[in-house]
Structures are given as structure tokens and as C-alpha cells.
C-alpha angles and dihedrals in degrees: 000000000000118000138194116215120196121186135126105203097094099206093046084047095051095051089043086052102046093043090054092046088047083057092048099245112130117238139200115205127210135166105188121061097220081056101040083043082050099050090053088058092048100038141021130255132196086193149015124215102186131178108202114216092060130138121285101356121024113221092252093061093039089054098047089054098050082051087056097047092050093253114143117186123158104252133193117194115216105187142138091236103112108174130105092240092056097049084058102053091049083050097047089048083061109263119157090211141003126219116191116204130281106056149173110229091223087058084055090053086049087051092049094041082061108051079048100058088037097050103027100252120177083341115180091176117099114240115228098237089189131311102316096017127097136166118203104208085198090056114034084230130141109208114206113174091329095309112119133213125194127220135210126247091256099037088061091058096058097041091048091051084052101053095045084066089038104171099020134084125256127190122234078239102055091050090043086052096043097047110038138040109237103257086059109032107134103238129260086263095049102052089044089060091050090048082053089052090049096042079051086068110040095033135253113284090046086088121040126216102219101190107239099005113055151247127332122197099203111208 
């Protein structure tokens, strides 16, 4: 699991560090929002870990401007701001959970535990699809009445981006965006093609074309 850790106060950010490495995530540490806003577009990130009053561009902000490029990555705020006003503004930016300093570092893991298990991060556990239907996340495999199917790396990618957003509609931008890193997003075509494998195996009507919007996985 890669994150990205924003936070400008160098002695909070090195125990942070050290604490999530200790944990074997890898993290990516920043201390300016206009860098940490340059490194999404360049890598990708499973989660964000962003402090709010932080040099060039607040998380807030950093945070308002990813959602309006598409971009949906699972975010905790860290920040001294304590008010509920506050804390709503940091939710309606986007934000998946809101920490407010100080902190014990075991309350941080809970919080991370938690953004796993709700978004199916690094998942080993099998998702019931529908009665005889199963997906492992560990092994890239569909289970259908025992019958497995095997998918491909990338295939993986775009179904469990779809499944994450099971029932709505998703744009081929919006999973090309989420999954890759410019310079290596599959194109429209191509993700397209790998929709038409899964929908092979699931059948037809499991994924639902919308015209001019999207796909839909209906659970």
C-alpha cells in the first residue's frame, strides 16, 4: 500500500513516517501542497494522508481540485483545526476521515484499518458478487459455481474499480484516472476491450453500458 503524507511540521511528519514504514506501507513524503498536488499526477497512491494549513496549496484545496479532475483517492485530514466547521468543510472537500491533532498514532492505524476494509484495500478476503458468484482480491480470480476465471493484472484494476462503485456509473475517464499514472493509462479502447472480457464472464447484462456517462457493475 503507497501513501502519500503531507504535513509541514518536520518533527509530526517524521514520526508519522517512521510509524507508517514501521507498518510496511510505503510512503511518499511531502511538505508543500503544489509538490504533494504534483506527485498524484505523476504516481499513484492507494491513500492520502494530508495536514491542511501547509505551504502553496492547503489540503482542502488540494483535495477540491483532485475531485474536480476525477481523481478519487481515499484521504485522511490531520489538521489543528478543531471546530465543526472546520470538520465540514474538510468532509464536503471530499475527505474519507478527519483527525484532529493531537493524536495517538494507534488512533491513525484505526483510522487506516478502516479506509482498507471500506474501500478494499490490500484485501486478501474474497466479495460475494451475488449467490454463486465470488471475486478474491489476493488472487485476480472470478468464482462462478466453483468454476474459476482468472483475470489479468490489468483487468483486475478496472473490475475492482468497478466494484468499489458497484450500482453507479463511472466514466472510462474516471478508472483510467484512478488506476494509472498518465504516461501509462491503458486508452479508452483498450479499457473498453478489457470491460467486454469481464462482462464475458459474468455475462452481458452484469455491467451496464449508460450512453454518455459510463459503465455501471450492478450488484
Amino acid at each position: 500500500m503507497k501513501i502519500l503524507l503531507l504535513e509541514d511540521d518536520t518533527l509530526l511528519h517524521e514520526i508519522i513516517e517512521e510509524f507508517l514504514e514501521e507498518l510496511e506501507y510505503e510512503v511518499v513524503s511531502t511538505y508543500d501542497g503544489q509538490e504533494a498536488y504534483e506527485l498524484i499526477f505523476e504516481q499513484h497512491f492507494d491513500l492520502l494522508i494530508l495536514d491542511v494549513n501547509v505551504p502553496s496549496i492547503s489540503g482542502f484545496d488540494l483535495l477540491k481540485n483532485l475531485k474536480s479532475n476525477s481523481i478519487d483517492i481515499p484521504t485522511i485530514f490531520i489538521t489543528s483545526l478543531h471546530t465543526t466547521k472546520d470538520m465540514e468543510k474538510g468532509f464536503n472537500s471530499g475527505a474519507d476521515d478527519y483527525i484532529r491533532k493531537p493524536f495517538h498514532l494507534s488512533e491513525l492505524k484505526l483510522r487506516i484499518d478502516n479506509i482498507k476494509r471500506l474501500r478494499k484495500i490490500d484485501s486478501k478476503e474474497e466479495q460475494k458478487i451475488n449467490n454463486d458468484t465470488y471475486y478474491s482480491y489476493n488472487l485476480k480470480t472470478i468464482t462462478i459455481n466453483d468454476e474459476k476465471f482468472q483475470l489479468s493484472k490489468t483487468e483486475a484494476k478496472v473490475f475492482e474499480y468497478l466494484l468499489k462503485h458497484s450500482n453507479k456509473a463511472v466514466s472510462i475517464e474516471k478508472i483510467a484516472l484512478n488506476n494509472w499514472i498518465y504516461d501509462e493509462a491503458p486508452t479508452d479502447t483498450t479499457i473498453r476491450t478489457y470491460i467486454k472480457n469481464i462482462r464475458k464472464i459474468l455475462g452481458k447484462d452484469s455491467i451496464i453500458n449508460i450512453k454518455g456517462v459510463g459503465y455501471k457493475l450492478e450488484l
